[in-house]
DRENLUM-433189 format. One record per residue: residue number from 0; residue in one letter; z, x, y of N, C-alpha, C in turn. Coordinates in Angstrom, 1 decimal, m for minus. Layout:
! DRENLUM-433189
NUM,A,Z,X,Y,Z,X,Y,Z,X,Y
...
This chain:
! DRENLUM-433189
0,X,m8.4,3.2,m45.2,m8.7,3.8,m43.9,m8.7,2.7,m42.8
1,X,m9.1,1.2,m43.2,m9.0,0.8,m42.1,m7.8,0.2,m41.3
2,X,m6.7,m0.1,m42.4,m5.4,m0.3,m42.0,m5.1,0.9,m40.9
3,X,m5.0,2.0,m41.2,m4.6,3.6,m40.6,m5.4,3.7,m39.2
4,X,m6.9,3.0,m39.8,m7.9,4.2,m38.4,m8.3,5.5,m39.1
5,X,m8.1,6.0,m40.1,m8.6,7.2,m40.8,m8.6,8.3,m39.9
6,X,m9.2,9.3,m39.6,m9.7,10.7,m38.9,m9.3,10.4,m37.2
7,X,m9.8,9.0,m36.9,m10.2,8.8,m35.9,m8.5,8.5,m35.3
8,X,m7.6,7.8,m36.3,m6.7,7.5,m35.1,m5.8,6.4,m35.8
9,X,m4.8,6.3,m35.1,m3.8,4.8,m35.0,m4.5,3.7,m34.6
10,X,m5.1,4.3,m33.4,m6.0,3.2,m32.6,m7.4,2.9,m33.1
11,X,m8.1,2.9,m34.0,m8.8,2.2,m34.8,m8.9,1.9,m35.5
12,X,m7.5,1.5,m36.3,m6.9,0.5,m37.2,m6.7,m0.9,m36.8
13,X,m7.2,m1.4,m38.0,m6.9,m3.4,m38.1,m5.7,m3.4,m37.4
14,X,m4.7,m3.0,m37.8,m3.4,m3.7,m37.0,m3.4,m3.4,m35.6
15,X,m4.0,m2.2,m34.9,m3.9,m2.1,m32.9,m5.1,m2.9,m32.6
16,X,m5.8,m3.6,m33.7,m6.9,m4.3,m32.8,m6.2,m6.2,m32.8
17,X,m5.4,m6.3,m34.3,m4.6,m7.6,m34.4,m3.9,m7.5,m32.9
18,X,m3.1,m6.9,m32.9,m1.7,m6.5,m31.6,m2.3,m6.5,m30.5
19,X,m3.9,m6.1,m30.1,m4.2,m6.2,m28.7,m4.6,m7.3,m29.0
20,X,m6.0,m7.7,m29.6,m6.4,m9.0,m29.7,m5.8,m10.1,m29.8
21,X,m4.6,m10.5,m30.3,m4.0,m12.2,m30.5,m3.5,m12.1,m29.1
22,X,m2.9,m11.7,m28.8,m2.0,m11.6,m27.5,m3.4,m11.9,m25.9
23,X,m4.3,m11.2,m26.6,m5.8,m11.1,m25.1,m5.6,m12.9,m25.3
24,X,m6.5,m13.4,m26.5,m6.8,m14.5,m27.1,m5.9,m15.7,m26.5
25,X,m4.4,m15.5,m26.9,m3.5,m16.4,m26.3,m3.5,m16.2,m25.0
26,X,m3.2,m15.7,m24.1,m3.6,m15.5,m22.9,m4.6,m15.8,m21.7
27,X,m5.5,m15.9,m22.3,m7.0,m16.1,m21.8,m6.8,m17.7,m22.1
28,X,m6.6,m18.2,m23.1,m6.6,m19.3,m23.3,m5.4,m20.2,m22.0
29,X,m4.3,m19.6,m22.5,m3.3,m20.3,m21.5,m3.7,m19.9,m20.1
30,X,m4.5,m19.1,m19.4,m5.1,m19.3,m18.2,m6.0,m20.2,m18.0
31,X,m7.1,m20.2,m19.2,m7.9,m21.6,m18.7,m7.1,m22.6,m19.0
32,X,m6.2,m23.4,m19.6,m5.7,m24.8,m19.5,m4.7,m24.6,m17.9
33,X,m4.4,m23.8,m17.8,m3.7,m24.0,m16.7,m4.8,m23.7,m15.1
34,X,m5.8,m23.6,m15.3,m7.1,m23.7,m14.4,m7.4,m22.5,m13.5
35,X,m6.5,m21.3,m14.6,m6.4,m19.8,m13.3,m7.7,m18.6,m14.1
36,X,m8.7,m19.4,m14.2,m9.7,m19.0,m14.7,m11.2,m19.9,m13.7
37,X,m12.0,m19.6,m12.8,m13.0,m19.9,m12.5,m14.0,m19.0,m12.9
38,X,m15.2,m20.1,m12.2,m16.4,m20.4,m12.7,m16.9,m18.5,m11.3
39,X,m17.6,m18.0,m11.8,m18.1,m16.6,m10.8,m19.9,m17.8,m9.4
40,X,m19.5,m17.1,m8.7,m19.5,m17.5,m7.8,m21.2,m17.2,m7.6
41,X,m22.3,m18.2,m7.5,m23.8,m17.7,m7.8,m24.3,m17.2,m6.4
42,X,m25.1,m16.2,m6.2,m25.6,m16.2,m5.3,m26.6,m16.7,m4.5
43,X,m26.4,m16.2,m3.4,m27.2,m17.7,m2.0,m26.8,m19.0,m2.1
44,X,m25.6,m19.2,m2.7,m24.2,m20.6,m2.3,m23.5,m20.4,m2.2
């Protein structure tokens, strides 16, 4: 069931969480080395 998602779905299977997750992962990553990721901005500065 958890390869499939069972009852619930395609979309709550290991493989659609592999397929969105490595791709988020690499991504996120290659925006912070490339510096297009900042720091959020504190208030009253």
């Amino acid at each position: 069931m958890a390869l499939t998602g069972g009852g619930f779905g395609p979309e709550a299977s290991v493989v659609a969480s592999l397929v969105c997750g490595v791709p988020t992962v690499l991504l996120l990553r290659r925006a912070r080395r490339d510096g297009r990721i900042r720091r959020r901005a504190t208030a009253g500065h």
